[in-house]
C-alpha positions, 0 to 999 in steps of 0.5 A: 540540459534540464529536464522539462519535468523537473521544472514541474512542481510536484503535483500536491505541493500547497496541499496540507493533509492531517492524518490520524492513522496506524498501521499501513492502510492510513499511513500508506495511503498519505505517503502517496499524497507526501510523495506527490508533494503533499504536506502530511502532519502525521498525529500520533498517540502520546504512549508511543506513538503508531504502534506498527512502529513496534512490529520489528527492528529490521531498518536499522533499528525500526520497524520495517512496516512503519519505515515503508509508511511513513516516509516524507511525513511530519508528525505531532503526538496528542492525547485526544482523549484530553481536549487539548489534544482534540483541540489541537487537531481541529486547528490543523484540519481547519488549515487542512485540505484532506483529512484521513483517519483509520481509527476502530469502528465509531471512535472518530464519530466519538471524538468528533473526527469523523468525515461528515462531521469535518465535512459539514464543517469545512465544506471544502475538506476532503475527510476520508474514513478508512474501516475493516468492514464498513461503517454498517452492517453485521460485520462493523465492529469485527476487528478487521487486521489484514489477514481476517480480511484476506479470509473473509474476501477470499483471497486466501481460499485461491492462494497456496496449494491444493493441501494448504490455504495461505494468506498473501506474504504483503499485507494485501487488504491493507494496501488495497484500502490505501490505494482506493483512499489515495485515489478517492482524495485524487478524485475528491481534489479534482471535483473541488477544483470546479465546484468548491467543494470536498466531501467525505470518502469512505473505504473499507478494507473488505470491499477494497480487497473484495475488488480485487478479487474480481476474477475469482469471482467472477470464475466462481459465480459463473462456472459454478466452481471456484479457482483452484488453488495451485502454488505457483502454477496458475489455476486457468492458465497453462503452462505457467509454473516453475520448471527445472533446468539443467543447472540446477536452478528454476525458470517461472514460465508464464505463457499468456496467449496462444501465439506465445505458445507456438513460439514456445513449441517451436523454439524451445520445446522442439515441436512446432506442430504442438502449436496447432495441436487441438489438444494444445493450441489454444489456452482452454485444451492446454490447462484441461491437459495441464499434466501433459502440457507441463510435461512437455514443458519441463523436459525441454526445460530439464535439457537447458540452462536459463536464458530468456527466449521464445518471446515467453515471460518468464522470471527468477524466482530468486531471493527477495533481497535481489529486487532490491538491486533489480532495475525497476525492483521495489519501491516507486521511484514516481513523481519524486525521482529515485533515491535510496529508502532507508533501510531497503536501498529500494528506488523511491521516496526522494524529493527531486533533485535531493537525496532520500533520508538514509535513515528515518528520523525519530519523533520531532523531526522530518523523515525525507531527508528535506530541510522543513519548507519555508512557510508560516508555522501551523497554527495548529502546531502553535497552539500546542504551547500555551501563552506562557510558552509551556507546552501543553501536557496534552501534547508528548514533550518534545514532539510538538511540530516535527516529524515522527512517526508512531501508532495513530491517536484515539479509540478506546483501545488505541488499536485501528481496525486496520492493523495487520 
């Protein structure tokens, strides 16, 4: 029997989006839009492509950052300083529903690529600006790579030890900014299904990353001080740490509520009157005891081996490597089912009903392992040949219409304000 939802198309089939994008911020947040079923025409530079396909050699061969970007995309490489190549991306986006770009600071405006250009001129596109610090301000042409922003937004002084801030081991800005993007086309696209219209979407990286930072804060602005920083332990709540076992090993312990407490107390520590101890009872008295609280903790801990119990949370603090292979670990497996991502093994990023690409394709090719669509060829891709049938030397040979996957076109330097 068929599943009633795979008879569903998936959500964005028929939407076109082009792409002028490097790094992760644009690239993650049109793989959402590929993986819901959206056409994505990734445009690259003609001097190799994105250049996060340069950060390393770890998927089989590619760059792991790009691999995890970029699947399920098309991809042409232009020059757009040549206006051929500009010409070339006004005929995709003038098929377009979405248009992205991550561009540096004013490079897009420059080449007539930004939102309220594209926007004034195709009143139904979606045209999104991705930036590092917005498009005004004192900080808007400062590079904006991932972990500036984690600096700048505060994310790095509540995270690592009392004696060494630490940046997040993701490209935490980055995928903030993606994610609001996506969601911002999501929102766009609906409201041009009742008033005809698009509009522009504007994110920036610092904003998005301040967001999330929301509790610290908040904790900062109103208790006068901000969130320690305290490894693996949580700054206002106890117990919560890596404690000892008896084998050897490491039980992470995160105790949410003071319900979780009293079945803590009474089950593993052995001491079911800590449950109503003033001193203990409720998650305020326990972080203000915090050393005594994980002494308690820890010793019971110290006399048994790992198992799950008591109705606490609690977790391996085991290898990366092991998610791979964990029920629901890495990756989305989504609208499009689940499904090996190359080079990860990782649940996520096949069409329904089809097996993910064991191995991302190169320049001129698909990389979700589909067979191309049935449908009119671009007329943007088309006009990359002259009338003769040459290519047009703004266009890289032999990457005219297929998929590949390299660092975005445009800027001065060529270098997005959204890199790592």
């Amino acid at each position: 029997m068929i599943h009633p939802m795979e008879r569903l198309p998936l959500p964005l089939e028929g939407i076109t989006v082009v792409a002028v994008e490097q790094a992760v911020s644009a690239p993650f947040a049109t793989r959402q839009l590929a993986d819901l079923g959206a056409r994505v025409i990734k445009v690259e530079r003609v001097d190799g492509g994105d250049f996060a396909r340069g950060y390393d050699t770890a998927a089989r061969g590619l760059a792991s950052h790009f691999v995890w970007c970029n699947r399920g995309k098309e991809s042409i490489a232009l020059d757009l300083k040549d206006p051929r190549g500009r010409e070339v991306v006004r005929r995709l986006v003038a098929d377009a529903d979405v248009f992205v770009q991550n561009l540096a600071q004013g490079a897009a405006a420059r080449l007539g690529l930004d939102a309220a250009t594209l926007c004034a001129a195709h009143p139904r596109l979606v045209a999104v600006d991705i930036s590092g610090y917005g498009a005004s301000g004192p900080y808007a042409d400062k590079r904006a790579y991932d972990m500036l922003v984690q600096c700048e937004a505060g994310l790095v002084s509540v995270t690592g030890t009392p004696e060494q801030p630490v940046k997040a081991g993701i490209p935490a800005a980055d995928i903030a900014a993606a994610m609001y993007a996506f969601s911002g086309v999501l929102a766009a696209l609906v409201r041009r299904g009742t008033t005809g219209r698009g509009g522009p979407v504007e994110i920036s990286m610092l904003e998005s990353l301040a967001e999330w930072m929301g509790h610290p804060l908040h904790h900062a602005m109103h208790d006068g001080t901000p969130p320690a920083r305290t490894g693996l332990a949580h700054a206002v709540i106890a117990p919560y740490d890596a404690y000892g076992t008896a084998d050897g090993g490491r039980v992470l312990l995160s105790v949410q509520n003071d319900r979780e407490w009293r079945r803590l107390a009474e089950q593993v520590v052995g001491r079911p009157e800590l449950g109503t101890d003033p001193a203990y009872a409720t998650n305020a008295a326990r972080v203000a005891n915090r050393e005594l609280t994980d002494e308690l903790v820890a010793k019971a801990l110290g006399g048994a081996r790992r198992r799950r119990g008591a109705g606490a949370a609690g977790g391996r603090g085991d290898r990366l490597c092991a998610t791979a292979g964990r029920p629901g670990g890495g990756g989305a497996s989504a609208a499009r089912g689940a499904g090996p991502v190359a080079g990860g093994g990782v649940a996520g990023g096949a069409a329904a009903g089809t097996a993910a690409a064991d191995h991302p394709a190169g320049w001129g090719h698909r990389t979700d392992g589909r067979r191309p669509r049935a449908r009119p060829a671009h007329r943007g891709i088309a006009a990359c040949r002259g009338d003769d049938g040459r290519r047009d030397r703004s266009v890289a040979p032999g990457r005219c219409g297929g998929l590949s996957a390299g660092p975005g076109s445009g800027g001065p330097s060529g270098h997005a304000r959204t890199g790592q």
